[in-house]
C-alpha positions in Angstrom: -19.9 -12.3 -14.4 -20.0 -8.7 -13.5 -18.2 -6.1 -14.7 -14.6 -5.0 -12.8 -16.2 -1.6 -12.0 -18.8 -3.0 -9.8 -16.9 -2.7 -7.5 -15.0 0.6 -7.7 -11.6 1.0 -6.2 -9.0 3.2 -5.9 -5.1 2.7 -4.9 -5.3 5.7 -2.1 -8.2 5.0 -0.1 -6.8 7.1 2.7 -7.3 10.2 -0.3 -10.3 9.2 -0.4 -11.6 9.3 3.3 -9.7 12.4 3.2 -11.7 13.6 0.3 -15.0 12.8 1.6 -14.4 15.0 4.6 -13.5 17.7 3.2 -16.2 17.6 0.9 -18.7 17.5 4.5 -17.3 21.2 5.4 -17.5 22.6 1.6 -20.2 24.3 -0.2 -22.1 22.1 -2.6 -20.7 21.9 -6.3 -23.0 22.0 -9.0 -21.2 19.0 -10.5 -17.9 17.2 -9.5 -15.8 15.9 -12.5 -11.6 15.7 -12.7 -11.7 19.4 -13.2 -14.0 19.8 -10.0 -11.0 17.1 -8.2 -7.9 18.8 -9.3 -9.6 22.5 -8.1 -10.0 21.0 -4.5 -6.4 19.7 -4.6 -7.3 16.0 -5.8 -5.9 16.2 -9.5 -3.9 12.6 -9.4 -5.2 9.9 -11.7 -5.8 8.1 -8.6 -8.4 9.8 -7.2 -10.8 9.7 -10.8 -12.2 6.8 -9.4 -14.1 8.9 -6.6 -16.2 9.9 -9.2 -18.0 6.1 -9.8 -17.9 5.2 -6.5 -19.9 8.3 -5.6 -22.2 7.7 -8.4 -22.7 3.5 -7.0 -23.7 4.8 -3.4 -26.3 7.5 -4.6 -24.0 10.6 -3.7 -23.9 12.0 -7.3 -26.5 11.2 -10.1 -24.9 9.7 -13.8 -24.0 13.1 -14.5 -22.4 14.1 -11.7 -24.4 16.3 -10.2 -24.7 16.0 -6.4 -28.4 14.2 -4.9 -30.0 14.7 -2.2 -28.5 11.8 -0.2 -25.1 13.9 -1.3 -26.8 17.0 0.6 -28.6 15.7 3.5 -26.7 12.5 4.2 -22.9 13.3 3.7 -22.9 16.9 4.8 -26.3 15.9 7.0 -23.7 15.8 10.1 -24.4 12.4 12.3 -28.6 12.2 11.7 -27.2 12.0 7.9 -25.1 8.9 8.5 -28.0 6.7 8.7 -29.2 8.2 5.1 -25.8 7.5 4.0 -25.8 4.0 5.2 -28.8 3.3 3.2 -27.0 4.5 0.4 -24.1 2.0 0.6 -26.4 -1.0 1.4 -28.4 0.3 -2.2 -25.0 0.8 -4.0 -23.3 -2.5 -3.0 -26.9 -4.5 -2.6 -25.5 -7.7 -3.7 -22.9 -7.1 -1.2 -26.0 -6.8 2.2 -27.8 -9.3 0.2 -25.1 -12.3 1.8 -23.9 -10.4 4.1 -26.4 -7.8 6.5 -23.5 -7.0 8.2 -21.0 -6.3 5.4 -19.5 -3.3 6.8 -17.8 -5.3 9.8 -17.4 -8.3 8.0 -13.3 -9.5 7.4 -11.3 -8.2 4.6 -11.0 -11.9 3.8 -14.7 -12.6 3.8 -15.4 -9.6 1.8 -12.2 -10.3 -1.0 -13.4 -13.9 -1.2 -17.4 -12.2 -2.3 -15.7 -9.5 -4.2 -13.4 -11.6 -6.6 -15.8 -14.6 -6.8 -18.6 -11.5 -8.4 -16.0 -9.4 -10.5 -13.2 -10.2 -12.9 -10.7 -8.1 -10.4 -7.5 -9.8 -9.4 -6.1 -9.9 -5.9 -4.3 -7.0 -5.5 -7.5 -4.9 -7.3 -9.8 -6.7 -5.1 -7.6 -5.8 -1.9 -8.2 -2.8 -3.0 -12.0 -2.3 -3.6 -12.5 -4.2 -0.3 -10.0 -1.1 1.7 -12.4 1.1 -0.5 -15.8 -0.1 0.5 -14.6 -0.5 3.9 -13.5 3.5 3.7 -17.0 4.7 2.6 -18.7 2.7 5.0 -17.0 4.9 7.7 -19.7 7.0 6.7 -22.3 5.6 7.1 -24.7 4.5 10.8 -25.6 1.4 9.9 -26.9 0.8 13.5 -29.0 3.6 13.8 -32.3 2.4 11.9 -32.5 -1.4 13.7 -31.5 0.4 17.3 -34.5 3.1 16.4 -36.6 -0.5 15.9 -35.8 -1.9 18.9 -36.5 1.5 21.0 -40.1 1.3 19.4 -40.7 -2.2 19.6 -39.5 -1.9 23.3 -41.8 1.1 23.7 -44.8 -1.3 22.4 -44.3 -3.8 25.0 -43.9 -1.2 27.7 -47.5 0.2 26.8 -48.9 -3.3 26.4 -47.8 -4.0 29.8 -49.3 -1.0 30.9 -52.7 -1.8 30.0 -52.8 -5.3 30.8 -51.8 -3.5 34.4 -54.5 -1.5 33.9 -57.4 -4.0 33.1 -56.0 -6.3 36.0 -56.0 -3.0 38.4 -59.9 -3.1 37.4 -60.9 -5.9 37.5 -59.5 -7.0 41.0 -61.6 -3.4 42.1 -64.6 -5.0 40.5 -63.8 -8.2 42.4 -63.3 -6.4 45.7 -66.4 -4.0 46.1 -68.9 -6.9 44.5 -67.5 -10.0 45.8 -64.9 -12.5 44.2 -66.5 -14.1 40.5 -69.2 -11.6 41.1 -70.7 -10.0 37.6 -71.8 -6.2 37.6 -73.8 -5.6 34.9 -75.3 -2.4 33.9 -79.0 -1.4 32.0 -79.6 2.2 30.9 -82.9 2.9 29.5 -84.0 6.3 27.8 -87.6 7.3 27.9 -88.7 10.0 26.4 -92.2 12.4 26.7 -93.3 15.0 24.2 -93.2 18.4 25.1 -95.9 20.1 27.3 -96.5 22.7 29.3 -98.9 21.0 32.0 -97.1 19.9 34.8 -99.3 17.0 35.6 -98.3 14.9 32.8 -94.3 15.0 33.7 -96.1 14.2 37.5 -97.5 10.9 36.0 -94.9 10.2 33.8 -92.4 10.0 36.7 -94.5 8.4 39.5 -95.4 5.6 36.4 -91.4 5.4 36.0 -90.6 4.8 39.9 -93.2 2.2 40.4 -91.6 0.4 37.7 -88.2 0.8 38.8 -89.2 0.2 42.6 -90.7 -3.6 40.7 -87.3 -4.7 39.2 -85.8 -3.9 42.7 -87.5 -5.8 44.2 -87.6 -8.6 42.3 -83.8 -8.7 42.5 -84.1 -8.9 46.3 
């Protein structure tokens, strides 16, 4: 059975929405520990658990230090979200892996998965399920399958496009050489070494139109 702090809570998850906001309009700190909390006015012993939570959804490395998804998807403004969402679907995987919809699934569906994958007890598991449902506030976890669907819908629109297209030909093909008729074309490429008498282009294309004239008319 899993550890209790795979699923990190804490008993103020309103602190903690409130923390994550202020950290989108603050300068990036080259590490955030308790010291780093209590500087920015979150010195209880109830907001340490920030710290492993941040660290399960990507936003800090193991020692603290702030990634990239810290830089570009919480303070990435609303194109970040989706980054962020990633995130939380990497950090509480086993979470997406029953549920793809986690984030609006019921408190009681999610405290049912939560204590039947950790040794928490009810009131803890309360708990981490108010805190996961805080950090995925953060996240656009819409944003990727509604970018899908635009592209998929774009596909088809170009699909029908051509098939319009081809029809739009075809019936032109039809209508100036007769319904079922067949058009085909022949190209042929002759070619004469170079020469400065004039006679021998003279022959060349007089030999060329009889030719020509005989497959006319033997399609008459």
């Amino acid at each position: 059975m899993a550890a209790d702090n795979s699923f990190p809570y804490t008993p103020t998850p309103g602190k903690l929405e409130e923390f994550l906001e202020k950290l989108q309009g603050m300068g990036v700190p080259t590490r955030i520990d308790k010291q780093y909390l209590s500087s920015v006015g979150f010195a209880s012993s109830n907001s340490r658990p920030f710290i492993p939570l941040m660290k399960k959804i990507g936003l800090l490395d193991r020692s603290g230090k702030p990634t990239e998804l810290y830089t570009k998807g919480l303070r990435g403004g609303e194109s970040g979200r989706a980054l962020l969402a990633a995130g939380i679907r990497s950090g509480y995987g086993n979470v997406f892996q029953i549920y793809s919809d986690a984030h609006n699934r019921s408190d009681t569906e999610l405290a049912t998965f939560f204590k039947s994958h950790s040794d928490l007890d009810d009131k803890k598991v309360g708990l981490a399920v108010k805190t996961f449902k805080v950090v995925c506030k953060f996240g656009n976890f819409n944003s990727v399958a509604g970018a899908a669907g635009k592209e998929d819908e774009g596909d088809e629109g170009d699909a029908d496009e051509q098939d319009e297209s081809t029809k739009g030909r075809h019936q032109r093909q039809q209508g100036s050489n007769g319904a079922g008729s067949v058009v085909i074309n022949v190209n042929i490429a002759l070619s004469v070494d170079a020469t400065s008498d004039a006679a021998v282009y003279d022959a060349f294309f007089a030999a060329m139109a009889k030719h020509l004239k005989g497959l006319t008319d033997g399609g008459a």
